[in-house]
C-alpha positions as CSV (number, residue, x, y, z in Angstrom):
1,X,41.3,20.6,-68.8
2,X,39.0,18.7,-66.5
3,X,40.1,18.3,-62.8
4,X,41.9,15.1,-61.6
5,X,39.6,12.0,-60.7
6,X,39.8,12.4,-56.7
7,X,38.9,16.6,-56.9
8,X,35.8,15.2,-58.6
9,X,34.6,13.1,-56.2
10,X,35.8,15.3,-53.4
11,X,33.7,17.8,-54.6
12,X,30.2,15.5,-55.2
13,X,31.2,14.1,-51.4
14,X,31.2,17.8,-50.2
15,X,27.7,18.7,-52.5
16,X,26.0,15.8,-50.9
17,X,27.3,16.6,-47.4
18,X,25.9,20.6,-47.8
19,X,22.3,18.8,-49.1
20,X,21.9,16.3,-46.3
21,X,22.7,19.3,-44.2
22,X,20.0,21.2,-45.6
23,X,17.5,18.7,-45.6
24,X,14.7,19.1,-42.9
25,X,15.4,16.6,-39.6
26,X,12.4,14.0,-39.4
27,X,11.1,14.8,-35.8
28,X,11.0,11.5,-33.5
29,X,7.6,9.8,-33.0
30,X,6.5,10.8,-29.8
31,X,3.5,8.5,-28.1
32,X,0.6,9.5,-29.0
33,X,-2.0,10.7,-25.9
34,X,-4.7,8.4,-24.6
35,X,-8.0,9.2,-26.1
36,X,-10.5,10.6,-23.5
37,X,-12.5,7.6,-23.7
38,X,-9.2,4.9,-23.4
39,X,-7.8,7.6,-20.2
40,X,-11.4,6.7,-18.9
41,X,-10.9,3.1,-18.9
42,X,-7.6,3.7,-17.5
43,X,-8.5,5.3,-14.4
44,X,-11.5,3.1,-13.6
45,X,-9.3,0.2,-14.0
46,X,-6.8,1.8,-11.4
47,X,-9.4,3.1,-9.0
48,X,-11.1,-0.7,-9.5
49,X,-7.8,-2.2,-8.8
50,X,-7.3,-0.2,-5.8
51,X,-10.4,-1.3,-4.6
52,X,-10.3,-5.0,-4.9
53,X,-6.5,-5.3,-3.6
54,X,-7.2,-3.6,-0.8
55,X,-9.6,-6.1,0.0
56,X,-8.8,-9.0,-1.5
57,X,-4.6,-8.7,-2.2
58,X,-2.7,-8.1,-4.9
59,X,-3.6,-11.9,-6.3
60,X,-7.4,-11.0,-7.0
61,X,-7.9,-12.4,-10.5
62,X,-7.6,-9.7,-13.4
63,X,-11.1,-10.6,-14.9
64,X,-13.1,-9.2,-11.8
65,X,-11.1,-5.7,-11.9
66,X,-12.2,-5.3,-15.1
67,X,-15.9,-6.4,-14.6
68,X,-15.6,-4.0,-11.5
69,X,-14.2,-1.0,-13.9
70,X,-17.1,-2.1,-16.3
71,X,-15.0,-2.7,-19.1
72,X,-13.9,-6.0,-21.1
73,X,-10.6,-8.5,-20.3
74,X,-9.2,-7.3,-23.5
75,X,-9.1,-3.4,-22.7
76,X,-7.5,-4.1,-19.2
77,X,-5.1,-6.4,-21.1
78,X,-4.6,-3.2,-23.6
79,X,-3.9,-0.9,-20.9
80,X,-2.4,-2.9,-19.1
81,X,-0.5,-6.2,-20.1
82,X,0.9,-7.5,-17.3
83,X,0.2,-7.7,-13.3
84,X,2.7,-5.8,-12.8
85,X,2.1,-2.6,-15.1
86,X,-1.2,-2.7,-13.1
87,X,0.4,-3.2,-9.1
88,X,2.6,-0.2,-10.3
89,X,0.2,2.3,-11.4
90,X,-2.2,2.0,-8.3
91,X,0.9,1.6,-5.7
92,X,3.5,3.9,-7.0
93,X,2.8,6.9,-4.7
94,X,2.3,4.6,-1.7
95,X,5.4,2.9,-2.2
96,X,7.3,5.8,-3.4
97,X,5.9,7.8,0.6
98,X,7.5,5.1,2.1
99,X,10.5,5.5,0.4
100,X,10.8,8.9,1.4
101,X,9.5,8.5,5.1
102,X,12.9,6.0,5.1
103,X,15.1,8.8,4.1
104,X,13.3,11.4,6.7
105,X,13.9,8.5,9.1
106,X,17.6,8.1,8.4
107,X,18.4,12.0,8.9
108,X,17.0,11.2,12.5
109,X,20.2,11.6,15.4
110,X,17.7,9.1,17.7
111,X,18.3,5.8,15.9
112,X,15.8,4.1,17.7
113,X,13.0,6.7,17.7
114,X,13.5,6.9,14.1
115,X,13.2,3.0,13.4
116,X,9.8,2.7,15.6
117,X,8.6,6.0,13.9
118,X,8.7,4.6,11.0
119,X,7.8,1.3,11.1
120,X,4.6,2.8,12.9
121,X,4.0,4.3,9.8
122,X,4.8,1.3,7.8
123,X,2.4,-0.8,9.4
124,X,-0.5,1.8,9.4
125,X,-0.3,2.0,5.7
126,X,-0.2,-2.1,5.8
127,X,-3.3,-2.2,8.4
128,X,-5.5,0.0,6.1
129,X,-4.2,-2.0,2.7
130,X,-4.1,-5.5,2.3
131,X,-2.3,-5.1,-1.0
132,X,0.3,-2.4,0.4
133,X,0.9,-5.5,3.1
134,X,0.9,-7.9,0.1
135,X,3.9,-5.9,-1.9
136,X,5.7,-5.4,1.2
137,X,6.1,-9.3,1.7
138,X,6.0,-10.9,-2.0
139,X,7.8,-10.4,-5.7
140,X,6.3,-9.6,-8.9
141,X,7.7,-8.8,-12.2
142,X,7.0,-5.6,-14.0
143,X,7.6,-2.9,-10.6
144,X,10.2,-1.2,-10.9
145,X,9.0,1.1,-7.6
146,X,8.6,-2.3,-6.0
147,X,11.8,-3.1,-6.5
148,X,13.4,-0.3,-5.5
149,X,10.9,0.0,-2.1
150,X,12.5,-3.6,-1.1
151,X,15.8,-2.3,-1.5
152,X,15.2,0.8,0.2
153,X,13.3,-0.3,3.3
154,X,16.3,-3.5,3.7
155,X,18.9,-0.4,3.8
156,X,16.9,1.7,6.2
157,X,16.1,-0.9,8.6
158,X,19.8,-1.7,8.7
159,X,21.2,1.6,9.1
160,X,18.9,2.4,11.8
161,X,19.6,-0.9,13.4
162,X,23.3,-0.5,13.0
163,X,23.1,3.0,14.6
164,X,20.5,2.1,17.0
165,X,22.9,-0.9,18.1
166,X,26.0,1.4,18.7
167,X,24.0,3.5,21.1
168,X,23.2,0.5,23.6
169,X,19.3,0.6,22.2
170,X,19.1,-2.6,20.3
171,X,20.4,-5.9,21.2
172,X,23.2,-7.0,19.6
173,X,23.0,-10.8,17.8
174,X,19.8,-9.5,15.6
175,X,20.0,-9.0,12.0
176,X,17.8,-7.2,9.6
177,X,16.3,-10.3,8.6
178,X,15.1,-11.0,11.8
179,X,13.0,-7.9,12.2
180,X,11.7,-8.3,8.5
181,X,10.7,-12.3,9.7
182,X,9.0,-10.9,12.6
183,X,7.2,-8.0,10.5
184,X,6.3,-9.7,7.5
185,X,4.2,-12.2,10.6
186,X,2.8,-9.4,12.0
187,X,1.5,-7.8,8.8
188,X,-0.4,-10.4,7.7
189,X,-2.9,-9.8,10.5
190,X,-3.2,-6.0,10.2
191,X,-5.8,-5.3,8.3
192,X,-7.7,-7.8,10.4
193,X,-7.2,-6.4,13.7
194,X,-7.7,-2.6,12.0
195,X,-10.8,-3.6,11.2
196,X,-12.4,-5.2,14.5
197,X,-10.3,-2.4,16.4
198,X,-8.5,0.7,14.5
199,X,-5.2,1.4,15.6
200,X,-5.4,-1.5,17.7
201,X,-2.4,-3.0,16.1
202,X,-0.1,-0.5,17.7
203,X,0.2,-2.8,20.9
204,X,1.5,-6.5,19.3
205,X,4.3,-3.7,17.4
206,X,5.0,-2.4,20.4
207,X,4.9,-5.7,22.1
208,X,7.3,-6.9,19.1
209,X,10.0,-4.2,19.1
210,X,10.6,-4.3,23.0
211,X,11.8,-8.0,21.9
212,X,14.6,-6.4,20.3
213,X,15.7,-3.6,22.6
214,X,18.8,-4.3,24.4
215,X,17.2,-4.5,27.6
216,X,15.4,-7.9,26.6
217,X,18.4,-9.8,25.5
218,X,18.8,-13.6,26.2
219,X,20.5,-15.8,23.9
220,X,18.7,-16.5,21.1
221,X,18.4,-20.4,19.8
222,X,19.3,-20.9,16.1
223,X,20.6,-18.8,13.7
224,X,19.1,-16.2,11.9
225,X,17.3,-16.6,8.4
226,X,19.4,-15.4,5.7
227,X,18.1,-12.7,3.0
228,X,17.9,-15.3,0.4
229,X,16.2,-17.4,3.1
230,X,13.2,-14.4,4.3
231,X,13.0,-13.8,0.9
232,X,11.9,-17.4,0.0
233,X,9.8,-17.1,3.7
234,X,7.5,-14.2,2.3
235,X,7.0,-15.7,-1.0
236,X,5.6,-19.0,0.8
237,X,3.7,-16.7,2.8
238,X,2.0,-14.3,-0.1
239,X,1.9,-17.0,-2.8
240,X,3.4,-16.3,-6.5
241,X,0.4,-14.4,-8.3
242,X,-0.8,-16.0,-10.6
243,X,0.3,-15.4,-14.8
244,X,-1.6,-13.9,-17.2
């Protein structure tokens, strides 16, 4: 007597369910490594890039890294297919120190020690990088670190203003948009006055931060920029690079 309709098909279900369990898993496709000769490439388009933004900026036209690496447009564009994939590979470390000399900073009980401290360090790495100085002040698509190093320094600088505030060091009626402004106006000069004079630059900082200690304040005229407002400031200032 053969066995009702549904015990059949219950039974082919349960065969087909033991073979698919049987069957060997297909192993995702992992990316394949760079060939010696394409990590070549790589690395002298990186240490070309370098090169020419700390010179030059982050704007230097894409053609002359690659005729600096020694290799053709269309294997930069290969390795590399937008600005951005570029500015991140050469900067990441830099940008990624800073990021943790702002959470060394915030661990600091003297608020204002810790907010000179580290915008001393800022600015060295700006004097002695043109395209550090460039990053620090403009956009561009495709960096995630630089992204995440504009949030980071906007919440350090405020917490160490806030804190630095509560203990009588910092004026009151400033905003962290005001010490960006006056930064981002500063840092354009730096590797300028780092190269006629090294650490020369120390003294206009200096000269700059003493404007907001406490002891200095006078009421300001206007009202401060707002972050939409420095944003659109520095991108003025460092121009949009240019597309691909």
């Amino acid at each position: 007597m053969a066995p009702p309709k549904n015990q059949q098909q219950n039974h082919q279900h349960q065969q087909q369910s033991h073979q698919q369990r049987n069957q060997p898993q297909r192993n995702e496709k992992k990316p394949a490594p760079l060939r010696r000769d394409a990590l070549r490439n790589r690395d002298l388009l990186v240490a070309a890039a370098r090169e020419l933004f700390a010179e030059q900026g982050i704007n230097v036209p894409l053609d002359e890294i690659a005729k600096r690496a020694g290799v053709g447009n269309a294997t930069l564009y290969r390795r590399f297919p937008a600005r951005g994939d570029l500015v991140e590979a050469v900067f990441h470390d830099d940008l990624a120190a800073v990021m943790a000399s702002g959470e060394r900073a915030r661990l600091e009980d003297d608020a204002w020690g810790a907010l000179t401290a580290y915008l001393e360090g800022v600015c060295a790495l700006l004097a002695r990088d043109r395209g550090v100085g460039d990053l620090m002040t403009t956009g561009i698509e495709g960096a995630p670190t630089l992204d995440a190093i504009h949030v980071h320094n906007h919440a350090t600088l405020s917490e160490l203003m806030r804190r630095a505030a509560e203990d009588g060091e910092l004026r009151t009626d400033v905003v962290t948009e005001d010490l960006l402004f006056a930064l981002s106006a500063l840092g354009a000069s730096l590797p300028a006055i780092e190269s006629i004079r090294p650490g020369s630059w120390r003294r206009p900082l200096a000269l700059l931060l003493d404007g907001f200690r406490a002891t200095a304040q006078r009421p300001l005229p206007e009202q401060a920029l707002t972050a939409e407002e420095t944003n659109l400031v520095h991108r003025e200032l460092g121009g949009e690079p240019p597309e691909l």
